[in-house]
C-alpha positions in Angstrom: -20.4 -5.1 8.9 -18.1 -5.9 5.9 -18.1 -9.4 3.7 -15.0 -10.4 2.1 -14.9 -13.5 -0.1 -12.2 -16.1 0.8 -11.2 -17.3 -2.8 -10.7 -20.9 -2.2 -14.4 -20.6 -2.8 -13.7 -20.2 -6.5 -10.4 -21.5 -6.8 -11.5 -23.7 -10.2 -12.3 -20.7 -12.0 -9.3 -18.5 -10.6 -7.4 -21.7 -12.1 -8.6 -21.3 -16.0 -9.3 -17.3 -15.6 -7.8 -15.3 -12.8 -9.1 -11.8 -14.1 -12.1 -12.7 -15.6 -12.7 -14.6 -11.8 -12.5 -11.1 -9.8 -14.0 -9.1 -12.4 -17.0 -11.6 -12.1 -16.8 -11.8 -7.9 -16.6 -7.7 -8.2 -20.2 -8.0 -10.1 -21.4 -9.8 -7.8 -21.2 -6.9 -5.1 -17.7 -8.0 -3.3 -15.0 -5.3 -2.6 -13.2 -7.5 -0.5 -11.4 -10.8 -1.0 -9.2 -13.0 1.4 -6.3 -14.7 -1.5 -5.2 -18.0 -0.2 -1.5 -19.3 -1.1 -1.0 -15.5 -2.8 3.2 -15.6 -3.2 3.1 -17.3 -7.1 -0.2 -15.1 -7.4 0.5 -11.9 -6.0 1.2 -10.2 -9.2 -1.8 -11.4 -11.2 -4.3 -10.9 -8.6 -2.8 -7.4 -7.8 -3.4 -6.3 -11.1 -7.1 -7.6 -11.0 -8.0 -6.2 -7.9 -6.9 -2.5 -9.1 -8.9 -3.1 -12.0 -12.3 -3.7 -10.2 -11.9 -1.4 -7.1 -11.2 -4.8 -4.9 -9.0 -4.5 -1.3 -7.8 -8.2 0.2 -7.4 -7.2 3.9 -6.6 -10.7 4.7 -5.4 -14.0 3.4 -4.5 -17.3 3.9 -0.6 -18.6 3.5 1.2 -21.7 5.4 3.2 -19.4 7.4 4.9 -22.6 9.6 5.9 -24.4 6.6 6.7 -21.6 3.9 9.6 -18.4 3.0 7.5 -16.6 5.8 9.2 -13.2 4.1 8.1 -13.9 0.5 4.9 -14.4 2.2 4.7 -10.9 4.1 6.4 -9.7 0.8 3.8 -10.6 -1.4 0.7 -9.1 1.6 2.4 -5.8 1.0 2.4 -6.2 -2.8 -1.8 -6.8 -2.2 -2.4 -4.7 0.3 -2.9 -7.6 2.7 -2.9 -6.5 6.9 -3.4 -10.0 8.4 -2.0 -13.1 7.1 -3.9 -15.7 8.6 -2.3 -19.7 8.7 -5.2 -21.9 7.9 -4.1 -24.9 7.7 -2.2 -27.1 10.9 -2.9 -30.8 10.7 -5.5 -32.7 13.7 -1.8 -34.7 14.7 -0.6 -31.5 15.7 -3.5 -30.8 18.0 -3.4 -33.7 20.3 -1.0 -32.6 23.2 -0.2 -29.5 25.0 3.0 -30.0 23.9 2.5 -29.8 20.4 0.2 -27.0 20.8 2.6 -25.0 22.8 5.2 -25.8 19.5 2.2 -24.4 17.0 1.7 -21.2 19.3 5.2 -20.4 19.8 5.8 -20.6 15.7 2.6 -18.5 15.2 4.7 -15.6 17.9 7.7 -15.8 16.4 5.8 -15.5 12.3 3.9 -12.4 14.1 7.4 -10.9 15.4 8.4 -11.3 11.6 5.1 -10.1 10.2 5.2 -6.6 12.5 8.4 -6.2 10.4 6.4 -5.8 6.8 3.4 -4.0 8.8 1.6 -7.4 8.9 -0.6 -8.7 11.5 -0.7 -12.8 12.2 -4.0 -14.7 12.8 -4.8 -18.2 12.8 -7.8 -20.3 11.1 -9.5 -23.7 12.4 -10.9 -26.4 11.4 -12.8 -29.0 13.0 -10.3 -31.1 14.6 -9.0 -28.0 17.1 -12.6 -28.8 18.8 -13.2 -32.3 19.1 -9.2 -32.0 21.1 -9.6 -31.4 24.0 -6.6 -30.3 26.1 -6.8 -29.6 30.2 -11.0 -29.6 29.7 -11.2 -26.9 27.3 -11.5 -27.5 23.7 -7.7 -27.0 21.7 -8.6 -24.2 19.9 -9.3 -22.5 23.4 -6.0 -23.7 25.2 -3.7 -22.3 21.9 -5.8 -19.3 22.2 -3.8 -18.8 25.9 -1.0 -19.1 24.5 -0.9 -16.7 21.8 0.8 -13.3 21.8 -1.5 -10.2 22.3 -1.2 -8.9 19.0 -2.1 -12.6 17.2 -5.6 -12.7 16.0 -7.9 -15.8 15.3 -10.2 -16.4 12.3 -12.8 -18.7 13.8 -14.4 -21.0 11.0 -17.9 -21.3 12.7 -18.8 -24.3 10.4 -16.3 -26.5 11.4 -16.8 -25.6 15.0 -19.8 -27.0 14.8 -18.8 -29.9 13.2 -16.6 -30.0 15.9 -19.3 -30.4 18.3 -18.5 -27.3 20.0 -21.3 -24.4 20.4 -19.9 -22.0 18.1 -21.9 -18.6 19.9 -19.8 -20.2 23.1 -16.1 -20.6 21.7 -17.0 -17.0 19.9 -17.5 -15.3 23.1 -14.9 -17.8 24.7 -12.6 -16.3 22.5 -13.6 -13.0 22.7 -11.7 -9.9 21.5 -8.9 -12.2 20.0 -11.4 -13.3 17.1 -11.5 -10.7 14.0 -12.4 -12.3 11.8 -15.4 -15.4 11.0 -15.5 -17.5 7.9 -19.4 -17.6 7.3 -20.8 -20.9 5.6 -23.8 -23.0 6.0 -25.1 -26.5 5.4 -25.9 -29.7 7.3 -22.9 -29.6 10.1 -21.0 -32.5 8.7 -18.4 -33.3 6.7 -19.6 -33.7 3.3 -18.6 -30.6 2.3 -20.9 -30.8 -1.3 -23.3 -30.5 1.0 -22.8 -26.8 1.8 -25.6 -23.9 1.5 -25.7 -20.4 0.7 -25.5 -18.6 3.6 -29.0 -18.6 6.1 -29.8 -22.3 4.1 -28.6 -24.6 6.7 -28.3 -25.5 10.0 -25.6 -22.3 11.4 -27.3 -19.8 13.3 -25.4 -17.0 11.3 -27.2 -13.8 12.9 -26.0 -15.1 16.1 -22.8 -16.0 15.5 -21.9 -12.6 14.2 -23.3 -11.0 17.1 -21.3 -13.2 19.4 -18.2 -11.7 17.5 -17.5 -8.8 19.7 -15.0 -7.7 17.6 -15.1 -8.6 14.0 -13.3 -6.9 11.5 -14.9 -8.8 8.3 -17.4 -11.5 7.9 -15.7 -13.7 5.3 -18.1 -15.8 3.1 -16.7 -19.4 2.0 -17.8 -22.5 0.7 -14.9 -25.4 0.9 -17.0 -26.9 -1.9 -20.5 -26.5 -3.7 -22.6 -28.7 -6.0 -24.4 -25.8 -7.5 -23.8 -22.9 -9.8 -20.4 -21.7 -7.3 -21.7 -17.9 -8.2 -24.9 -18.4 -7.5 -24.3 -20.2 -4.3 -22.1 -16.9 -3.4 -24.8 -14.3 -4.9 -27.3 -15.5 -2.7 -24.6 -15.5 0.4 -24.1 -12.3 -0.5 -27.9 -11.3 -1.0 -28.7 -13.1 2.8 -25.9 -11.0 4.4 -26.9 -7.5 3.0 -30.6 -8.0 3.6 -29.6 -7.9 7.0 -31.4 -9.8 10.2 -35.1 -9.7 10.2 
């Protein structure tokens, strides 16, 4: 198993210091990192990651609502295989009409992305849960809809604050999901509230065992009232001890 580090995480520090940020996530122990928004970037964080031996096999980017070839531009320029959309608002998610809309953009961004060598996934939040579309949660109706080659990023925090079981929507989704954002905390919305990895209420042992087919384990916090590197260094520390 592999960790990345999804750099929302530290986007404050990236902000005042982008090189001194992944020369400090590097010490930590990370050789992977997932960039988010990476087109104005791509240049500055490709130069950091060759000078501390860090790979970015995914990353986040709005492909429905950006230049979706300066984006698959900019994954070669890192090195990036999957661009993964993590962002489509809970409106959005309401009908299977709307859904069908989101999956056929997602097919026709993936037809693009095979072009540049560049796999397409797709990233949740909460609100593709609590939907529910035909009986099945949202997230699981897109998930029929989807090309074979699209992938899905499952965020197993906010499908439990979704109120959905996330061992059950992993193995619901099965071999589509490669990828898992790992985070912890009390299962709600105050995202301040978040834990190092193994602190909260997120079974994570099980969850990556119910991810039949993960790529990367991808370590996150949306926000963090701590010390953010030491909230990541003992993520990191929980992961590589391994399950007891």
């Amino acid at each position: 198993m592999t960790y990345s580090l999804q750099l929302y995480t530290v986007r404050k520090p990236l902000e005042e210091d982008l090189p001194g940020t992944i020369a400090r996530v590097a010490e930590l122990g990370f050789t992977k990192v997932e960039p988010y928004n990476f087109v104005s970037t791509a240049d500055a964080l490709a130069a950091a990651f060759a000078e501390n031996g860090i790979t970015a096999p995914s990353g986040h980017a709005p492909l429905l609502s950006a230049d979706q070839d300066e984006i698959f531009a900019a994954a070669n320029k890192l090195g990036i295989t999957t661009v993964i959309d993590p962002f489509i608002a809970a409106e959005q998610w309401q009908s299977a009409e709307d859904i069908q809309k989101i999956a056929d953009g997602l097919n026709a961004a993936a037809k693009k992305g095979a072009e540049y060598g560049v796999r397409v996934g797709y990233h949740n939040h909460a609100w593709e849960l609590e939907s529910k579309i035909n009986g099945t949660t949202a997230l699981e109706y897109f998930e029929t809809l989807l090309d074979p080659e699209l992938v899905l990023e499952v965020d197993t925090y906010w499908v439990s604050v979704g109120g959905a079981n996330a061992v059950d929507i992993l193995t619901s989704l099965g071999e589509r999901v490669k990828y898992i954002h790992i985070k912890d905390g009390p299962l709600n919305n105050d995202t301040k509230a978040q834990l190092p990895a193994g602190q909260g209420e997120v079974p994570i042992w099980d969850v990556i065992g119910a991810a039949k087919s993960l790529e990367v384990g991808v370590v996150e916090f949306d926000d963090y009232e701590g010390d953010i590197f030491d909230g990541i260094a003992a993520s990191l520390a929980f992961l590589n001890a391994g399950k007891a």
